[in-house]
TORKOL-4160 file (C-alpha; in steps of 0.2 Angstrom, whole numbers, padded with zeros to 4 digits, m for minus):
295
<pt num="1" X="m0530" Y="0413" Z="0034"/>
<pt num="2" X="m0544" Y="0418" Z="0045"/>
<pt num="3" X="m0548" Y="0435" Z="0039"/>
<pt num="4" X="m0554" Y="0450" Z="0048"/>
<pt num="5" X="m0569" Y="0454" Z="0036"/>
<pt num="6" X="m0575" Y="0438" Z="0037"/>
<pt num="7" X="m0577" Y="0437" Z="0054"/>
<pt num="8" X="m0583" Y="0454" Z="0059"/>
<pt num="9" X="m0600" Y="0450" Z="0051"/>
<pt num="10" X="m0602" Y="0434" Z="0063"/>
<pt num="11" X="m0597" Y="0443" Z="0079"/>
<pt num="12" X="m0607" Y="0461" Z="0075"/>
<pt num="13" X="m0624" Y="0448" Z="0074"/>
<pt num="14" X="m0620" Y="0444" Z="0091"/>
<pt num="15" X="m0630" Y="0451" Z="0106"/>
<pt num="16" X="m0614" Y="0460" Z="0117"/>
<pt num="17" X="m0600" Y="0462" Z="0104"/>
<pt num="18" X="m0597" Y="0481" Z="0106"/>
<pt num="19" X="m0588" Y="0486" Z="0087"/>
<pt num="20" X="m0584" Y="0499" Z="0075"/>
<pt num="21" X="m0589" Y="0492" Z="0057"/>
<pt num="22" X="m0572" Y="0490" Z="0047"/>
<pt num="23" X="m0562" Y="0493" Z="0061"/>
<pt num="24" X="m0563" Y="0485" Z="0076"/>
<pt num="25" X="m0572" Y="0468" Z="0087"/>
<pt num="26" X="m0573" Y="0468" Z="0106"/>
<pt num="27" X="m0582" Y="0454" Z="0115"/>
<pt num="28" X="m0578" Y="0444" Z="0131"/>
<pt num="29" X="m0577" Y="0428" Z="0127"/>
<pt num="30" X="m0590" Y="0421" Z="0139"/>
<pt num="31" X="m0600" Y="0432" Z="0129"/>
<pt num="32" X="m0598" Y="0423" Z="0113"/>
<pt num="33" X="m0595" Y="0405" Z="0119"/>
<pt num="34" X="m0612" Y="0399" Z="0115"/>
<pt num="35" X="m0614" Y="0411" Z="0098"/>
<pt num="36" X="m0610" Y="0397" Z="0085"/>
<pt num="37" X="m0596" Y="0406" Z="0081"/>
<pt num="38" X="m0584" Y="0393" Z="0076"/>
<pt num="39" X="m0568" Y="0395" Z="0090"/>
<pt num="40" X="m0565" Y="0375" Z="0088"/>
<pt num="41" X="m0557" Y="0378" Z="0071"/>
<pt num="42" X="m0544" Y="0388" Z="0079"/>
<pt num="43" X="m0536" Y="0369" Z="0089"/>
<pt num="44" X="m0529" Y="0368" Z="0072"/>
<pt num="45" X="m0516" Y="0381" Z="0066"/>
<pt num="46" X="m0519" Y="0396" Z="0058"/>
<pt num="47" X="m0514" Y="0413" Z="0053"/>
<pt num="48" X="m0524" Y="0428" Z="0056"/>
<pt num="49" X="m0524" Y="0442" Z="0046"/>
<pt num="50" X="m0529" Y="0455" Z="0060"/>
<pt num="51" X="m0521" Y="0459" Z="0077"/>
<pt num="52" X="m0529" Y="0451" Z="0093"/>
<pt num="53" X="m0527" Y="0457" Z="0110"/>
<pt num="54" X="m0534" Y="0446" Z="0123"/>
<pt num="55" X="m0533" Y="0450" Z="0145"/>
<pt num="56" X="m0536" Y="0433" Z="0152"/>
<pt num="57" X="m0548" Y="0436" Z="0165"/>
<pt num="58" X="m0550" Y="0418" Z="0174"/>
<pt num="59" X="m0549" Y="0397" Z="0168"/>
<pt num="60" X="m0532" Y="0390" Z="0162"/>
<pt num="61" X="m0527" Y="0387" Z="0142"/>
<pt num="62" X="m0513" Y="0381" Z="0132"/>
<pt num="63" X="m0509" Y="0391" Z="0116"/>
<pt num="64" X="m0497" Y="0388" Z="0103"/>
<pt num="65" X="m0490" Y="0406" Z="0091"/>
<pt num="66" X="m0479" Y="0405" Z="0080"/>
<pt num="67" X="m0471" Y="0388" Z="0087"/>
<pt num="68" X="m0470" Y="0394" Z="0106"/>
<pt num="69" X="m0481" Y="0386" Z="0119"/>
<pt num="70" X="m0488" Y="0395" Z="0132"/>
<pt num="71" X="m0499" Y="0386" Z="0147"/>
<pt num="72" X="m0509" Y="0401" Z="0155"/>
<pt num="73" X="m0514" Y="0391" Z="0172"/>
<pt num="74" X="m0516" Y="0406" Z="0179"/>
<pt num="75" X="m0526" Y="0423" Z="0174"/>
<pt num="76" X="m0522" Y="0442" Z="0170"/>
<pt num="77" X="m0511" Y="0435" Z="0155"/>
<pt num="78" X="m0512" Y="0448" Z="0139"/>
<pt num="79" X="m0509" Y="0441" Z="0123"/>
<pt num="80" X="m0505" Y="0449" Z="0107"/>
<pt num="81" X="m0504" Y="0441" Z="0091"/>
<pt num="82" X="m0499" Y="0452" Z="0076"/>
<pt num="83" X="m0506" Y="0449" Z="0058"/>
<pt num="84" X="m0497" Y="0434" Z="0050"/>
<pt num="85" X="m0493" Y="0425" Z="0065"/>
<pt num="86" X="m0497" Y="0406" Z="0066"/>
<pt num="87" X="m0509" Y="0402" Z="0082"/>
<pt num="88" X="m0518" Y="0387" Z="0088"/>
<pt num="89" X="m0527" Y="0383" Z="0105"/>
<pt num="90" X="m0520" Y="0366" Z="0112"/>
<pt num="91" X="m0534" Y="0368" Z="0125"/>
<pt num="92" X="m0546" Y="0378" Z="0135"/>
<pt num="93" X="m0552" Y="0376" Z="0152"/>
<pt num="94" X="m0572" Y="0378" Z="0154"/>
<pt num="95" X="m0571" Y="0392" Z="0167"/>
<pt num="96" X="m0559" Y="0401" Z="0152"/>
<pt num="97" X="m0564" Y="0418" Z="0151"/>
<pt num="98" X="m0552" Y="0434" Z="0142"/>
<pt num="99" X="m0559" Y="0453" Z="0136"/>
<pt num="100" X="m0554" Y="0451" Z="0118"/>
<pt num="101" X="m0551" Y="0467" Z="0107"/>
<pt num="102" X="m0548" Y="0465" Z="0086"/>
<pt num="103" X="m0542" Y="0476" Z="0076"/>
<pt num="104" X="m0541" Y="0479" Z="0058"/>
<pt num="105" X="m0525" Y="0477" Z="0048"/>
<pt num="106" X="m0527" Y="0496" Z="0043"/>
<pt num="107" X="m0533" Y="0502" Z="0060"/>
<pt num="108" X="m0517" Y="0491" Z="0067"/>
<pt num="109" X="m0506" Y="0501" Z="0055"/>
<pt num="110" X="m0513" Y="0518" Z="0060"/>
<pt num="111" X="m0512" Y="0515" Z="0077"/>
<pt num="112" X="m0493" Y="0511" Z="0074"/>
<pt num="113" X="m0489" Y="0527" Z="0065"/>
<pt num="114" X="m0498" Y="0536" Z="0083"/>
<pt num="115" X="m0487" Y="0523" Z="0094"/>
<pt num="116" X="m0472" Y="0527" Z="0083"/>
<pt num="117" X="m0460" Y="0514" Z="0089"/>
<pt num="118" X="m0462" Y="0518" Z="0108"/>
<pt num="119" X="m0467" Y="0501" Z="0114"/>
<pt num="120" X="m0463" Y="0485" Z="0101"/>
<pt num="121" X="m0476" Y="0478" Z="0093"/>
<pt num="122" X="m0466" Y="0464" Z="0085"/>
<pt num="123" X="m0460" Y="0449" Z="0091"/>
<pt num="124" X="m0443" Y="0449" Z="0097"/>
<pt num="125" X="m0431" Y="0456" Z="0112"/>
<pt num="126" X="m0441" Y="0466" Z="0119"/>
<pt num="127" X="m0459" Y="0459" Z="0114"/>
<pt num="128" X="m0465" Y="0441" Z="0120"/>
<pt num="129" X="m0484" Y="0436" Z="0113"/>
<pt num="130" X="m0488" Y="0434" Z="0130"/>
<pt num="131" X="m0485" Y="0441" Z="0147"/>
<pt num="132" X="m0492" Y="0441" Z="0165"/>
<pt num="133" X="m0497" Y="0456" Z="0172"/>
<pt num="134" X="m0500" Y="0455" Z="0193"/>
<pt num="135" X="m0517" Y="0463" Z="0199"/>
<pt num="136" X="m0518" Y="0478" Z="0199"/>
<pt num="137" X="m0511" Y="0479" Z="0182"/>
<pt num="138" X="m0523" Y="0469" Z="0176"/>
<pt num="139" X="m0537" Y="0479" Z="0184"/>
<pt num="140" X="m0532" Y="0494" Z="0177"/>
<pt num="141" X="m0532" Y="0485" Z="0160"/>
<pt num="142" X="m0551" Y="0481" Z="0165"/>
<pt num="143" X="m0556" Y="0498" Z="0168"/>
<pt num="144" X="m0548" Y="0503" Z="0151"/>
<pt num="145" X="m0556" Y="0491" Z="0143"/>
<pt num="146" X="m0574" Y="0496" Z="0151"/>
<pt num="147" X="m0570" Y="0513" Z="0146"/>
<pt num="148" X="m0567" Y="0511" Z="0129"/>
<pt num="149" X="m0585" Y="0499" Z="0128"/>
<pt num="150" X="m0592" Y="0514" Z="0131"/>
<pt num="151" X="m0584" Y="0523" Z="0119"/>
<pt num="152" X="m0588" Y="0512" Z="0105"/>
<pt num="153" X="m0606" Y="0510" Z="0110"/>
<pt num="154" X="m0605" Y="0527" Z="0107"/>
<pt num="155" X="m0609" Y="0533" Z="0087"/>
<pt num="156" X="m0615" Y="0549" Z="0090"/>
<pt num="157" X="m0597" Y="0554" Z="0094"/>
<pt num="158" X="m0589" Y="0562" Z="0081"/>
<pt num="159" X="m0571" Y="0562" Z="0086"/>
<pt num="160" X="m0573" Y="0541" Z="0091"/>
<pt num="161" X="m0560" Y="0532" Z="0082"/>
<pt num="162" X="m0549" Y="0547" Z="0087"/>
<pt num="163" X="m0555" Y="0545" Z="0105"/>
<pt num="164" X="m0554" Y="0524" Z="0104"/>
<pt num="165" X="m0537" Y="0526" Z="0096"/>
<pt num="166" X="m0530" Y="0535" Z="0111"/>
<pt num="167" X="m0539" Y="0522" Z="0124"/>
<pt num="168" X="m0531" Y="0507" Z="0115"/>
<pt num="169" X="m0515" Y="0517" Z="0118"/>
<pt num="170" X="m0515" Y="0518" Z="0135"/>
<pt num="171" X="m0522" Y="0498" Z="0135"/>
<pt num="172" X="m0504" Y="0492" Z="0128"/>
<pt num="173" X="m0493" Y="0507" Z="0135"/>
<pt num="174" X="m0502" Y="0499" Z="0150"/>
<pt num="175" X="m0501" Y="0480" Z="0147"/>
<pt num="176" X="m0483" Y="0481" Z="0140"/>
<pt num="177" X="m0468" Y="0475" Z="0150"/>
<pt num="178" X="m0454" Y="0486" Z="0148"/>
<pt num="179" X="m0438" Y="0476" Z="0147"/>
<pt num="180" X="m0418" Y="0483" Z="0145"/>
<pt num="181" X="m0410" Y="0474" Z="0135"/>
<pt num="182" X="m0395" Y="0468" Z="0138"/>
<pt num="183" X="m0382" Y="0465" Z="0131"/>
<pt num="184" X="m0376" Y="0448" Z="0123"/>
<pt num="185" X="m0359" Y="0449" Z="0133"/>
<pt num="186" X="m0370" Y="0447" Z="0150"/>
<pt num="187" X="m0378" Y="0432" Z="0155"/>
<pt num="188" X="m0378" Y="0424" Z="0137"/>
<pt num="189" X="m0365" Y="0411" Z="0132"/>
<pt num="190" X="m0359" Y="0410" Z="0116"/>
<pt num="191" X="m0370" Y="0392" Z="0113"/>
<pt num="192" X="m0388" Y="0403" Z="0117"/>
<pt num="193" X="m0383" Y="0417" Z="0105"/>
<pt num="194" X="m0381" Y="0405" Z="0090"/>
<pt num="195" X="m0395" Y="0397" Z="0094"/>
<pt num="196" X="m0407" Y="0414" Z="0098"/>
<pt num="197" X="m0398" Y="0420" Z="0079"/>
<pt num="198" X="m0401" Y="0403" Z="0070"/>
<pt num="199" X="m0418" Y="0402" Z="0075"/>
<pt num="200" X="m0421" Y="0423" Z="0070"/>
<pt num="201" X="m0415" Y="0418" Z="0053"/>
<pt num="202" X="m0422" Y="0403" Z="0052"/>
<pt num="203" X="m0441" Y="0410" Z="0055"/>
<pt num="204" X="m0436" Y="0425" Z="0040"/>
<pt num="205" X="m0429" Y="0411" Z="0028"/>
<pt num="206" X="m0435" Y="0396" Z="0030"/>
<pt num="207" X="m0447" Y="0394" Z="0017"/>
<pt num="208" X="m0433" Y="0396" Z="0004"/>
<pt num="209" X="m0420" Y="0388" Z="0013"/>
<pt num="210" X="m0421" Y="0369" Z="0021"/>
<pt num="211" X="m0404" Y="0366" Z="0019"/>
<pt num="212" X="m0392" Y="0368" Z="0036"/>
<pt num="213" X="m0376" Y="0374" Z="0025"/>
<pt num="214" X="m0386" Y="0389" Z="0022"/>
<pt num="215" X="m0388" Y="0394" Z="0040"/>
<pt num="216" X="m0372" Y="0387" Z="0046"/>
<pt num="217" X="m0362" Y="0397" Z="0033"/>
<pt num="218" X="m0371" Y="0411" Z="0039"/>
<pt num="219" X="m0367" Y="0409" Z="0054"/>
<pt num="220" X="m0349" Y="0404" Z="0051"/>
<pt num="221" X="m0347" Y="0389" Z="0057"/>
<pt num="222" X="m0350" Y="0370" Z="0054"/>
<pt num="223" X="m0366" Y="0364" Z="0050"/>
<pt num="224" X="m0362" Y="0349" Z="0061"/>
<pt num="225" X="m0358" Y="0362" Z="0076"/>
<pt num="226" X="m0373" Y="0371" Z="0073"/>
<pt num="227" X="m0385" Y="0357" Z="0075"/>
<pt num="228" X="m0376" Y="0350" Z="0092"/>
<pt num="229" X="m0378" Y="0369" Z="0099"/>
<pt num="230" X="m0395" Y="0371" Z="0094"/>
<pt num="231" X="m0401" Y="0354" Z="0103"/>
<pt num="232" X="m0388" Y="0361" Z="0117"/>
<pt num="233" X="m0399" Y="0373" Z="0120"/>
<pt num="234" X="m0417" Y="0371" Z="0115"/>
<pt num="235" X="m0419" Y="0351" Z="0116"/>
<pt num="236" X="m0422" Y="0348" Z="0097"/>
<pt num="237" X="m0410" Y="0348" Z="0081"/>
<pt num="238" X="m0407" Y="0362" Z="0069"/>
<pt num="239" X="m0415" Y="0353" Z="0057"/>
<pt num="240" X="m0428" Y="0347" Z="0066"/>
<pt num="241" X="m0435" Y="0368" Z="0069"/>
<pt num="242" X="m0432" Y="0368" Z="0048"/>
<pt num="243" X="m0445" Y="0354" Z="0046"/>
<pt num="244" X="m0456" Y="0361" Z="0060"/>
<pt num="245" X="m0457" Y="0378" Z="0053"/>
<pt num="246" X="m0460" Y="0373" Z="0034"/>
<pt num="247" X="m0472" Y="0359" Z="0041"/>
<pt num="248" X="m0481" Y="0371" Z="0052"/>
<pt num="249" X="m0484" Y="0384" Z="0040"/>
<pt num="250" X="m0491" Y="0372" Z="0025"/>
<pt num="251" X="m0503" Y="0366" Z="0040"/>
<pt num="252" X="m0508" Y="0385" Z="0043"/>
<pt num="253" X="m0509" Y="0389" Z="0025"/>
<pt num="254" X="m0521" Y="0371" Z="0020"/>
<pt num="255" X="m0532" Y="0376" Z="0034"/>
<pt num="256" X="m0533" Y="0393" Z="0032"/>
<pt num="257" X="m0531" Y="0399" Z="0013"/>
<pt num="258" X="m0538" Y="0393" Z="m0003"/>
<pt num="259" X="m0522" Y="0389" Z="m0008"/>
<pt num="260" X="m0518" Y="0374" Z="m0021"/>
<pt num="261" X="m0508" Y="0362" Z="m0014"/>
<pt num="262" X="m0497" Y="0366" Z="m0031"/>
<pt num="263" X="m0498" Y="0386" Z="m0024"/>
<pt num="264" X="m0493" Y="0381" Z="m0007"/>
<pt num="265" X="m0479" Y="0370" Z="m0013"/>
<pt num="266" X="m0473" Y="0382" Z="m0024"/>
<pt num="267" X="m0473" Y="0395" Z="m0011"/>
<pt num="268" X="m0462" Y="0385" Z="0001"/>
<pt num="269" X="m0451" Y="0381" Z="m0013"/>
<pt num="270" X="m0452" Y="0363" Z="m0016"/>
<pt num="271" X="m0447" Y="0357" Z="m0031"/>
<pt num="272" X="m0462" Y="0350" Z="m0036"/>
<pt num="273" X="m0481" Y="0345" Z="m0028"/>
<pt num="274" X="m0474" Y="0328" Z="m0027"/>
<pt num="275" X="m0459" Y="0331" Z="m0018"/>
<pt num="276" X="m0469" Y="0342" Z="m0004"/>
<pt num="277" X="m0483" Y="0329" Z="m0002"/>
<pt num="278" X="m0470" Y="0317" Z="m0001"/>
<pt num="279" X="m0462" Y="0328" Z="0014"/>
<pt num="280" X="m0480" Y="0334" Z="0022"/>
<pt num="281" X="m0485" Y="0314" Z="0025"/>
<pt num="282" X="m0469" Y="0308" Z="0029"/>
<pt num="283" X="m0471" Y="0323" Z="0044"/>
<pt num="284" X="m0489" Y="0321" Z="0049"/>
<pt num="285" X="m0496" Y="0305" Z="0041"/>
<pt num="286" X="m0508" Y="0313" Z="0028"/>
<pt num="287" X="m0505" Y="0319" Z="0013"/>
<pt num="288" X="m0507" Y="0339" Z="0013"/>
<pt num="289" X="m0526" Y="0335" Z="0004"/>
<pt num="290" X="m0530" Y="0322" Z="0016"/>
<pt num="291" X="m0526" Y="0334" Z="0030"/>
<pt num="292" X="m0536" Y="0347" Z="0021"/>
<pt num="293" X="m0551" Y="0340" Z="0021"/>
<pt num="294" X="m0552" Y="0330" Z="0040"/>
<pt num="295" X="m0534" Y="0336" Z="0048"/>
């Protein structure tokens, strides 16, 4: 896991990261692009352990969280990616460039209590990692983002974190897209709303349940009728998302913990190191050491 206090000292050495020690990072990332700091890591998965808020300003990328591409060929995308999620860049144009705000888990979580459920932070109906924003959205998020600079630039200020706590509100109730929710009896067919519930219970459970009975049952209905409605409906098996998602978090967890291949086997619930490495290189072609150390 790429950890928040082990990348603050790294970005506060640089010249034009504005930051709050503890608390919070923010940098453009034309700013930091020729630091050292160590962005190429990050084409492989990994979880972060802080939250990351990023406007795409200009340039084109391609990002994966949490198993969900995104291509943003085009700017004023925000992106938020919560603590614990999976992310990894596929690609980055040179001409990329994004204002980048990282906070704490513990300012995150007091931040939340101030938000109080009002706009969702989670993943889910009425949250999507990323969103487009049209122009003059995403210049008011610019002139947010300039504002609160200031603010942490700022450390003669007493009442700052209280001050930088209400700007970054405004820069979500600003950047976040509102949705009703509607109901599963509107446009929905039966087919997407297994398939949207499999896949919800699937990313809860599956790193201690791989089998397709589990979630069939759950769902009340054939294993056999589940798969052929999941592929209906997103292009790949039920049991190929299982593999995906254990697969995809063992690569997140060799790559960014110091996790024992015995830790991380037992933590997804094989029934022994030899049965996961078995699985891991029959998926990828390396055995989780050998993808450890050049993967």
């Amino acid at each position: 896991m790429i950890k928040y206090y082990d990348w603050l000292p790294q970005l506060e050495s640089v010249k034009g990261i504005g930051s709050i020690p503890d608390e919070l990072a923010m940098f453009t990332f034309s700013d930091v692009a020729h630091s050292g700091i160590n962005f190429e890591s990050l084409r492989e998965p990994h979880k972060l352990d802080f939250f990351l808020f990023v406007q795409h300003i200009s340039g084109s990328a391609k990002i994966i969280i949490d198993m969900v591409e995104y291509n943003l060929s085009e700017p004023y995308n925000t992106i938020k990616i919560m603590p614990g999620q999976i992310v990894s860049i596929e690609s980055m144009s040179d001409d990329f460039d994004a204002y980048a705000i990282i906070l704490s888990r513990r300012f995150l979580d007091n931040l939340l209590v101030y938000i109080n459920g009002s706009i969702s932070m989670r993943p889910g109906l009425r949250f999507d990692a990323v969103e487009q924003l049209n122009s003059d959205e995403a210049q008011q998020i610019a002139l947010f983002y300039s504002a609160l600079r200031n603010i942490v630039e700022n450390d003669d200020n007493p009442y700052r974190i209280q001050v930088v706590q209400h700007v970054l509100m405004a820069i979500f109730y600003s950047s976040d897209r509102l949705r009703t929710i509607k109901d599963d009896t509107d446009v929905r067919t039966s087919a997407d709303n297994i398939s949207r519930a499999f896949l919800k219970m699937l990313k809860d459970n599956f790193r201690s349940e791989r089998q397709l009975k589990y979630y069939a049952d759950a769902l009340c209905i054939t294993p056999r009728y589940l798969s052929r409605v999941v592929k209906e409906c997103t292009g790949s098996s039920a049991a190929d998302w299982i593999e995906r998602y254990v697969v995809l978090e063992a690569r997140a967890l060799l790559k960014s913990t110091d996790m024992t291949v015995q830790q991380i086997s037992d933590y997804l619930n094989f029934p022994t190191q030899t049965f996961f490495g078995k699985y891991f290189k029959r998926r990828t072609g390396l055995s989780p050491k050998e993808y450890r150390r050049v993967g």
